[in-house]
C-alpha positions as CSV (number, residue, x, y, z in Angstrom):
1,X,110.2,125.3,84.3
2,X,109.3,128.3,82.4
3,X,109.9,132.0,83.8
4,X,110.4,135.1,82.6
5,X,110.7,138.9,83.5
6,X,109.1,141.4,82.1
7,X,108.8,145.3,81.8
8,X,105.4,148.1,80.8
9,X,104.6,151.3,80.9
10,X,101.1,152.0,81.2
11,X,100.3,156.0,80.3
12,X,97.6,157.5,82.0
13,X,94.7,159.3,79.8
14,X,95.3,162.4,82.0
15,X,98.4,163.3,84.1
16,X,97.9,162.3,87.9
17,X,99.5,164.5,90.5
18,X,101.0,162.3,94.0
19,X,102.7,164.2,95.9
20,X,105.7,166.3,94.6
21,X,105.8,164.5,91.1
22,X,102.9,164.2,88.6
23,X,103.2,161.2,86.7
24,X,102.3,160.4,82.9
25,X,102.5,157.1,83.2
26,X,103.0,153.9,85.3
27,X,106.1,151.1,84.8
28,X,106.4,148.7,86.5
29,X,107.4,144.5,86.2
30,X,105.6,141.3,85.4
31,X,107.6,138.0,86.8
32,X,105.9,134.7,86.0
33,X,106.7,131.2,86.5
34,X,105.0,128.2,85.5
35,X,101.6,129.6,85.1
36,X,101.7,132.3,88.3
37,X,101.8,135.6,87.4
38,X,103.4,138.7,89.8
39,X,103.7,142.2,90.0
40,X,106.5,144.2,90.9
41,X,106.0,148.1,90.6
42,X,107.9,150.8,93.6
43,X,106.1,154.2,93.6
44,X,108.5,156.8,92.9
45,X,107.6,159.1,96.3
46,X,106.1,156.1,98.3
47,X,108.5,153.1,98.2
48,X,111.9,152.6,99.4
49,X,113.4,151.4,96.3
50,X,113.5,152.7,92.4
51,X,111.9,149.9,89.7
52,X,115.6,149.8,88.5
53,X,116.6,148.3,91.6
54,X,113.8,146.2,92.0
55,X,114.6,144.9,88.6
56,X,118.2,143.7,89.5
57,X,116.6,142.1,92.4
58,X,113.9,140.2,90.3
59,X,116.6,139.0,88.0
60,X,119.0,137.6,91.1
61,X,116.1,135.9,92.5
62,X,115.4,134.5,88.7
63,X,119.1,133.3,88.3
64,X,118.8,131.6,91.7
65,X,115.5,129.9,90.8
66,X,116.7,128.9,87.6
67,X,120.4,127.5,89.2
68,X,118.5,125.7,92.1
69,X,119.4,128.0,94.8
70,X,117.7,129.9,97.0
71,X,117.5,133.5,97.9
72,X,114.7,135.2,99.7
73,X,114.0,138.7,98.5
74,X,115.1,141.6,100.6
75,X,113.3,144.5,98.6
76,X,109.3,144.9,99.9
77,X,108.1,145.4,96.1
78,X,110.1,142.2,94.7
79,X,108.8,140.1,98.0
80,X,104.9,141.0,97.2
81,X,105.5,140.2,93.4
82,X,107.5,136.6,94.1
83,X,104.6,136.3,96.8
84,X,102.1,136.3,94.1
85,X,103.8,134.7,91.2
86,X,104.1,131.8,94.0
87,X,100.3,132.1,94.8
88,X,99.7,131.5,91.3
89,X,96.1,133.1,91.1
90,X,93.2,133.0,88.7
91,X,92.1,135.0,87.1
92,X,88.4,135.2,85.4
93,X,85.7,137.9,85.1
94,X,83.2,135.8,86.9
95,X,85.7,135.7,90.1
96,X,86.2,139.4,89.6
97,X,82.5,140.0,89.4
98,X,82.2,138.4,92.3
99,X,84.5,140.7,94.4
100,X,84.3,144.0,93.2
101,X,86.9,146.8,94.8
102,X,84.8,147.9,98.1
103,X,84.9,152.1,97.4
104,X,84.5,154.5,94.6
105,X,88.1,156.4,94.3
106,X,88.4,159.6,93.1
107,X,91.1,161.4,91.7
108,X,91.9,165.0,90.3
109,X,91.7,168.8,90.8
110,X,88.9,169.7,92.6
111,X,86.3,170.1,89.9
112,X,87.0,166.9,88.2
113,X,86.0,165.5,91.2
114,X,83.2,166.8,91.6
115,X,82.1,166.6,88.2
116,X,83.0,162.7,88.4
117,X,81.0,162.5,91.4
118,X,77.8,164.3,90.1
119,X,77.8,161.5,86.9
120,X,77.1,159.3,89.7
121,X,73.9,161.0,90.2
122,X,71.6,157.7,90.0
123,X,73.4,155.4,92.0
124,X,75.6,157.6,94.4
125,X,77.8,155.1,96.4
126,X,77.5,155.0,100.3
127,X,81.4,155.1,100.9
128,X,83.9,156.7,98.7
129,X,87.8,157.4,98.9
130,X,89.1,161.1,97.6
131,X,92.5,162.4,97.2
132,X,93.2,166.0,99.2
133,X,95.9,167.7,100.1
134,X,96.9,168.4,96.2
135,X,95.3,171.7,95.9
136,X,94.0,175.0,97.7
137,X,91.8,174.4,101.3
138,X,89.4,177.1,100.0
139,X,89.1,175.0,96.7
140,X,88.7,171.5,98.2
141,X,86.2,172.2,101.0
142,X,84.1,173.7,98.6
143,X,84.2,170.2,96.7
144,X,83.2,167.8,99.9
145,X,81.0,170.3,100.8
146,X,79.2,169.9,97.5
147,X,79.6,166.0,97.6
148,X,77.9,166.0,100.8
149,X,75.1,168.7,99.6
150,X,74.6,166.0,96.9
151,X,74.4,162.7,99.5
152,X,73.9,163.9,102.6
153,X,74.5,159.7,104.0
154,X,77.9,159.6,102.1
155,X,80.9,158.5,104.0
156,X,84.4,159.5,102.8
157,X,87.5,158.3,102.8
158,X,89.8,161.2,103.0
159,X,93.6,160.1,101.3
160,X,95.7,163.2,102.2
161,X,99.3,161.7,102.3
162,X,100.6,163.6,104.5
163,X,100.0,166.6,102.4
164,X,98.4,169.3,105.4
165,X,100.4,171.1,108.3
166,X,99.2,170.9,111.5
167,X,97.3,174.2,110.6
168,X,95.7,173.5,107.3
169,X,94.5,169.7,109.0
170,X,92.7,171.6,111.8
171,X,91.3,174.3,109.1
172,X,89.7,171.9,107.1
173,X,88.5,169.0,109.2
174,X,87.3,171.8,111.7
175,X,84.8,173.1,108.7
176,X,83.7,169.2,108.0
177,X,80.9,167.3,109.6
178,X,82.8,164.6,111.2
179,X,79.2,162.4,110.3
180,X,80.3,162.2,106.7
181,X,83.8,161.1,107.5
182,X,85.2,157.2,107.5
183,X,88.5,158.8,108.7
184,X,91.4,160.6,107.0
185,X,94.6,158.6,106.1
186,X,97.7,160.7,106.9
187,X,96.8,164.1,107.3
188,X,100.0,165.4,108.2
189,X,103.0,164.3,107.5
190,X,104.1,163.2,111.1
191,X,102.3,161.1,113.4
192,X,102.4,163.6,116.6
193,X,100.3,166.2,114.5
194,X,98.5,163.3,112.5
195,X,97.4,162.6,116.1
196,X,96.8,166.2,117.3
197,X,94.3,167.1,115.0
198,X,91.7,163.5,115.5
199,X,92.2,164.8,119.3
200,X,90.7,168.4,118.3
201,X,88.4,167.1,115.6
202,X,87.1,164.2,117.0
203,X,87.9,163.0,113.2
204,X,89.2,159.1,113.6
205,X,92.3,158.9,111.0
206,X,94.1,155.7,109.3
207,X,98.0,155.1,108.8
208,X,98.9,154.0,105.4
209,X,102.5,155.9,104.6
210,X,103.3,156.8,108.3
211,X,102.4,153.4,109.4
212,X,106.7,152.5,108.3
213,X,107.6,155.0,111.3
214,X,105.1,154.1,113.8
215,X,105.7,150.8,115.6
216,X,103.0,148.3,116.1
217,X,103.7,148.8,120.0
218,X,102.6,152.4,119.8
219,X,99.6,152.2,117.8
220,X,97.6,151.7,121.7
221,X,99.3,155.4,121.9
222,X,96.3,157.2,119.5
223,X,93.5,159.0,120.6
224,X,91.2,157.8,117.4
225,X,93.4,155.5,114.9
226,X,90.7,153.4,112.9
227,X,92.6,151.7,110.1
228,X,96.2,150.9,108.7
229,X,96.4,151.0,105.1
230,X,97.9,147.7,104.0
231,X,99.9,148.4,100.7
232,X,101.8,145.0,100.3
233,X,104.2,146.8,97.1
234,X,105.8,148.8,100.3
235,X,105.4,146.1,103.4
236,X,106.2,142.8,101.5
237,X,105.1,139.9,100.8
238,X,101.9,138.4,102.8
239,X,104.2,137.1,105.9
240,X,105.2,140.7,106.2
241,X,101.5,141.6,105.8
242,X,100.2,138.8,108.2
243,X,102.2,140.1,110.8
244,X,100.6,144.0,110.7
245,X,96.7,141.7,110.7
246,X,97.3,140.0,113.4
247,X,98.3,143.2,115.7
248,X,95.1,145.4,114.2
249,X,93.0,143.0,115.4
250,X,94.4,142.7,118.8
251,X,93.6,146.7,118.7
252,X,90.4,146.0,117.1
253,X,91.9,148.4,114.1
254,X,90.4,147.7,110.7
255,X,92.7,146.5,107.8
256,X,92.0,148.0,104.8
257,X,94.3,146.7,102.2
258,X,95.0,149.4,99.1
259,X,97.5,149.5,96.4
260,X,100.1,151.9,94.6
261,X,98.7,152.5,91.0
262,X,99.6,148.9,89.9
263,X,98.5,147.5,86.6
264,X,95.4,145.8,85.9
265,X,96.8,142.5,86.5
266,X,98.5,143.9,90.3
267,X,95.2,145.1,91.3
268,X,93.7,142.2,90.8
269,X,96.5,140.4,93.0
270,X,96.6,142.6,96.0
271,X,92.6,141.7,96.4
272,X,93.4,138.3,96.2
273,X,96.2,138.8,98.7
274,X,93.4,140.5,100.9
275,X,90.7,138.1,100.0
276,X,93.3,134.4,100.2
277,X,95.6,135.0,102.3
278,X,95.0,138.3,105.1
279,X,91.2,137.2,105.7
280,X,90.7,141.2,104.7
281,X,87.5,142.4,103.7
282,X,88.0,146.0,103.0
283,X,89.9,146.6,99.8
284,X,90.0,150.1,98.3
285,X,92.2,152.7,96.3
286,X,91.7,149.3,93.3
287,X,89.2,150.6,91.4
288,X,92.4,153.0,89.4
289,X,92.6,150.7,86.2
290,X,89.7,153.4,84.9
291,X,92.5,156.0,85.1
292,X,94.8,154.1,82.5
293,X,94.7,154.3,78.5
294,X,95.8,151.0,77.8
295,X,95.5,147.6,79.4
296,X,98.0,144.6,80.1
297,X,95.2,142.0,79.7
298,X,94.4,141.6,76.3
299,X,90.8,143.3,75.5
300,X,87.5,141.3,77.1
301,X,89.6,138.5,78.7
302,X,92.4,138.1,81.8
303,X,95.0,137.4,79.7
304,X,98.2,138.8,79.7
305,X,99.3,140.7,76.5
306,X,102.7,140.4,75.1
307,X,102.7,143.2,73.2
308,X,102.0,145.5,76.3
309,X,105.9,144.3,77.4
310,X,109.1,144.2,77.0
311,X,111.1,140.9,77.5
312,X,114.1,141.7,80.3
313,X,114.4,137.8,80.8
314,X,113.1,134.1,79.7
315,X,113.9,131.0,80.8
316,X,112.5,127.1,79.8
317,X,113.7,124.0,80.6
């Protein structure tokens, strides 16, 4: 058996603002075993636990592996990662061609948007996922406004996390035609006014980080709830996941399964996750490896490379 730990940080070619903290770069862990590769990467913000303690519970899960004991992880981040180390995926560009992320994602202050979204002039995409919420109502109307002036057809995908009051929700959705909207994940920060503003807008709206305080029992309880945003670093490993599937589609809820600004190689993991094992076709928030400097596959090829990480453990028998 051969297994090891490992550690990078990715820097970002510009600084990306989520919520309170702007981040420079991403770190996160690589675990591997006999040919399988995982990832294990908590958001600071979004997930429960820090990357330090999902580190020490990598390497007590390693120790146990490498004894011949079990232990079943406890932490959501280190569950998805031994989940896909387990799966032991593969990875090629002609499987990757074949699945590309479903929706454009854009990211940035208002005119970067935009600016990124008029390059795509020729070939404007029919759905695409924006972040909001990060800078002045006045500001980011103006830019959907000019997205939709652009492609009147478009549907967006409105990621606000949580960002708007009750007030600024109504403000802004009230001002958009609801025509050019998928739905809006989180636009407040609790699920009563998340709720209240669909109700007034006739805007439908998605859980992703609200869906941890709303049980599945309840979800019958919204006016207009489309989708739950399935990000297996926070939920878990794919039992975890299963579990949420098989309730959306009991409430005929779409799963959209999304990820937390993992590396190259975790984005390619959650789709398979989605793809293998949660029979989920929409996939989206993966196209973010464009927002990276560097790589932790080697250049042209899906191999890992060593010299993007740091060794915390190896093991061979």
């Amino acid at each position: 058996m051969k297994i090891g730990l490992y550690r990078y940080n990715l820097p970002f070619i510009n600084p990306i603002k989520l919520l309170d903290e702007t981040m420079e770069s991403r770190s996160g862990l690589l675990i591997y075993k006999d040919g399988g590769w995982g990832e294990i990467c908590p958001l600071p913000g979004f997930s429960y636990e820090t990357i330090d303690e999902a580190q020490d519970e990598a390497l007590t899960y390693i120790h146990h592996l490498v004894s011949g004991t079990s232990y079943f992880p406890e932490l959501p981040s280190v569950q998805h990662g031994v989940d896909c180390m387990n799966s032991k995926f593969e990875y090629s560009q002609e499987e990757y061609d074949k699945f590309p992320p479903n929706y454009t994602f854009l990211l940035g202050n208002p005119k970067e948007i935009t600016y990124n979204w008029f390059k795509l002039i020729d070939n404007f995409p029919h759905t695409v996922k924006i972040k909001v919420g990060r800078h002045s109502l006045k500001e980011e109307l103006k830019m959907l406004k000019e997205i939709c002036k652009k492609s009147p057809d478009v549907k967006m995908i409105l990621d606000a996390n949580g960002l708007w009051t009750k007030e600024e929700a109504l403000s802004i959705m009230g001002f958009l035609n609801k025509e050019n909207i998928e739905y809006i994940e989180d636009p407040c920060n609790n699920l009563d006014d998340s709720d209240f503003v669909s109700q007034q807008t006739g805007i439908p709206i998605a859980l992703d980080q609200l869906l941890r305080f709303c049980p599945i029992t309840d979800w019958g309880n919204f006016s207009n709830l489309k989708a739950v945003i399935i990000k297996p670093s926070i939920i878990g490993g794919s039992m975890a996941c299963n579990a949420i599937c098989e309730q959306a589609q009991l409430f005929n809820i779409k799963i959209v399964a999304s990820s937390l600004f993992e590396s190259q190689l975790g984005n390619y993991n959650i789709r398979e996750i989605a793809r293998k094992k949660l029979d989920c076709k929409d996939y989206h928030g993966l196209d973010t490896n464009k927002y990276f400097k560097y790589s932790v596959f080697k250049n042209n090829s899906f191999d890992v490379d060593f010299r993007m990480l740091s060794t915390i453990y190896e093991h061979e028998d």
